[in-house]
NUDREN-605568 format. One record per residue (C-alpha): residue in one letter; x, y, z. Coordinates in steps of 0.5 Angstrom, whole numbers, padded with zeros to 4 digits, always signed. Layout:
REM residues N
AXYZ...
REM end
This chain:
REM residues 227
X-0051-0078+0114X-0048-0076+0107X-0049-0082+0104X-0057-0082+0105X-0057-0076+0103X-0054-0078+0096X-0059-0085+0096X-0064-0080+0098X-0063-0075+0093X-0062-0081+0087X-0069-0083+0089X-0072-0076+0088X-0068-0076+0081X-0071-0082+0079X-0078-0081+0080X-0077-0074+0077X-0074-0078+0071X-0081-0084+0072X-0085-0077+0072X-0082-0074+0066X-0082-0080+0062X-0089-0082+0064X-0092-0075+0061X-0088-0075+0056X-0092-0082+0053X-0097-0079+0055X-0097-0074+0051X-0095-0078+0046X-0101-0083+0046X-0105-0077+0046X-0102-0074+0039X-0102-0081+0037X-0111-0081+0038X-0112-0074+0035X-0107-0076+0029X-0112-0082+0028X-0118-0078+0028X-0115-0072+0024X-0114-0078+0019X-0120-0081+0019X-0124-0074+0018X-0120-0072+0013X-0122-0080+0009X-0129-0079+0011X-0129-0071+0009X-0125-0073+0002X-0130-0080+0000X-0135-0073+0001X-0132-0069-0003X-0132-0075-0008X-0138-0078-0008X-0141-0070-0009X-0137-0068-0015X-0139-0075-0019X-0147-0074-0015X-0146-0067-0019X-0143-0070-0026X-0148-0075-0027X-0154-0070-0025X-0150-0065-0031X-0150-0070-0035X-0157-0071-0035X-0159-0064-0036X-0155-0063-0041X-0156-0070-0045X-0164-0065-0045X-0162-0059-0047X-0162-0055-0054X-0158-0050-0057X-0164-0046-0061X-0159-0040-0064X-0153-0040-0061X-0147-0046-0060X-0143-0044-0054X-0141-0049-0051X-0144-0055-0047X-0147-0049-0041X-0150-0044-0047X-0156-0050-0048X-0162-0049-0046X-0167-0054-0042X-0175-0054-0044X-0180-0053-0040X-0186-0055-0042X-0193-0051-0043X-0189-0044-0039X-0195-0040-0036X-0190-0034-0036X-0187-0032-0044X-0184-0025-0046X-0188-0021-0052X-0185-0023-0059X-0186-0016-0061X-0182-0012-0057X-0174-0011-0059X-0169-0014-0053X-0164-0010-0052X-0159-0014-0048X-0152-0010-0046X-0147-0015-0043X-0141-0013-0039X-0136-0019-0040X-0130-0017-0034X-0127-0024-0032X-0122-0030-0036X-0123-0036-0035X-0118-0039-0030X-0111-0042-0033X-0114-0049-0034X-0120-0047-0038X-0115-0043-0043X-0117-0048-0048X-0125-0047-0046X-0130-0042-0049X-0130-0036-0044X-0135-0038-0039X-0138-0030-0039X-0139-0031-0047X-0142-0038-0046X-0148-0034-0042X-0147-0030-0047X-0150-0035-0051X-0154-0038-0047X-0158-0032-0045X-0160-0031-0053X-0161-0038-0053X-0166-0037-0047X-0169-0031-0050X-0171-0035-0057X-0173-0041-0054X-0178-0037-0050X-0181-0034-0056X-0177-0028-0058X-0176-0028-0066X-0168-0028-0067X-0168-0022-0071X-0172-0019-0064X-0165-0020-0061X-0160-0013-0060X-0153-0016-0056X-0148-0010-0054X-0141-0014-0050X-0137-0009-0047X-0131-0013-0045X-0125-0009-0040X-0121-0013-0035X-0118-0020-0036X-0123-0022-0040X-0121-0017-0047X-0116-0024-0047X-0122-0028-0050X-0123-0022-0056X-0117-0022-0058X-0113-0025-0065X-0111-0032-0064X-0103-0030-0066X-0104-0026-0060X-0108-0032-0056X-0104-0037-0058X-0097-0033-0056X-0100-0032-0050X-0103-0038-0048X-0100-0044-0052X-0106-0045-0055X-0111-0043-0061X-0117-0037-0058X-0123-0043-0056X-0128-0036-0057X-0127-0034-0064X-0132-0039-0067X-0138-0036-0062X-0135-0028-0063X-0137-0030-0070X-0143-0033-0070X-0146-0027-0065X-0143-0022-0070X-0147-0026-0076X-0154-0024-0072X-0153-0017-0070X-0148-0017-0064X-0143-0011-0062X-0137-0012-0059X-0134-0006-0055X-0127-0006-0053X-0125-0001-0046X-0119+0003-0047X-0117+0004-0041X-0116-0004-0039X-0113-0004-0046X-0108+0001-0043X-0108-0002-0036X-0106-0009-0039X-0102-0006-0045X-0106-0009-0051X-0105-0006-0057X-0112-0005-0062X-0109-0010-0067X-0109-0016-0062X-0116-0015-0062X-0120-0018-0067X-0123-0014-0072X-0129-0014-0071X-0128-0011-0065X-0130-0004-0063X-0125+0001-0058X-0128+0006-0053X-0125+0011-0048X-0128+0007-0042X-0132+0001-0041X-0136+0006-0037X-0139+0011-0042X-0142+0004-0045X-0145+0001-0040X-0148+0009-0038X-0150+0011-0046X-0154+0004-0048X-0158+0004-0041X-0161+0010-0043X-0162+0008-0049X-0166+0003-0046X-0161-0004-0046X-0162-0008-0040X-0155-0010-0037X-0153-0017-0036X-0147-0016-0031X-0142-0023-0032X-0137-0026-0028
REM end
């Protein structure tokens, strides 16, 4: 009796062990498929993203090899494409006062690139003379607070910050030269400890970016808010 208690429980432990080890390679199996698709998803996703990224390049590629620069140069995305025989154009006569809030830097990768929001800068007033308006027509105001007084400052103060000379300096330049202000927030310049000798001369300093936006909208300036 004890002895086929003993063969009977041997038995038992020994389908218990095929049972184990059955659902264990089971469950193998099954992550080895769900690795296989993952895998194979994520190739088909990549080859996607690849073949997009280049579809967009050379679409880029096209536009700005047709794009012109009827004022200002700032950079490859400040260009303007011409549309041919427009049914709509602005009156020539009028002053157009554009005030522009300039918050954002550009990431750490494009330190060495024209500020994105100055290149719209440009691009906007590029837009304005491609359209008709005379350039002596054009008032810009940049109020500039946030990350981005980086790109308004002196290119010692840039070059200690960044390892690099400021990209900005030439477009500043050239928007001075035809009538553009620049206007510094001093509260983000207290915020971000930045000193009103790192700016560039040019460069004027208000208590707060906010009274500028406020003060020259009522003085009729259309706002252009910046990314």
């Amino acid at each position: 009796m004890k002895k086929t208690t003993l063969l009977l429980f041997a038995f038992l432990l020994s389908i218990t062990g095929y049972s184990q080890t059955t659902k264990l390679d089971s469950t193998l199996q099954t992550l080895k498929v769900k690795k296989e698709m993952t895998l194979r998803a994520l190739i088909h996703l990549d080859s996607a993203k690849v073949e997009k990224e280049f579809a967009d390049k050379i679409k880029k590629a096209k536009v700005l090899s047709v794009a012109v620069y009827p004022a200002l140069k700032g950079g490859e995305n400040s260009g303007v494409i011409p549309v041919k025989d427009p049914d709509e154009v602005p009156d020539p006569t009028l002053d157009y006062k554009l005030l522009f809030e300039l918050i954002a830097s550009n990431p750490d990768s494009l330190v060495k690139e024209i500020n994105d929001g100055l290149a719209e800068v440009a691009r906007v007033i590029n837009l304005h003379v491609a359209s008709g308006v005379p350039l002596k027509k054009i008032f810009p105001v940049i109020t500039v607070h946030g990350p981005a007084l980086d790109a308004i400052s002196t290119n010692d103060y840039y070059k200690e910050h960044f390892n690099t000379d400021n990209p900005n300096i030439k477009l500043i330049n050239d928007l001075i030269s035809i009538g553009a202000k620049f206007i510094a927030c001093g509260q983000a310049m207290a915020y971000r400890d930045i000193k009103k000798e790192a700016l560039l001369p040019v460069v004027k300093v208000s208590v707060t970016a906010q009274t500028v936006l406020t003060s020259y909208q009522l003085k009729g300036y259309v706002l252009n808010k910046l990314q």
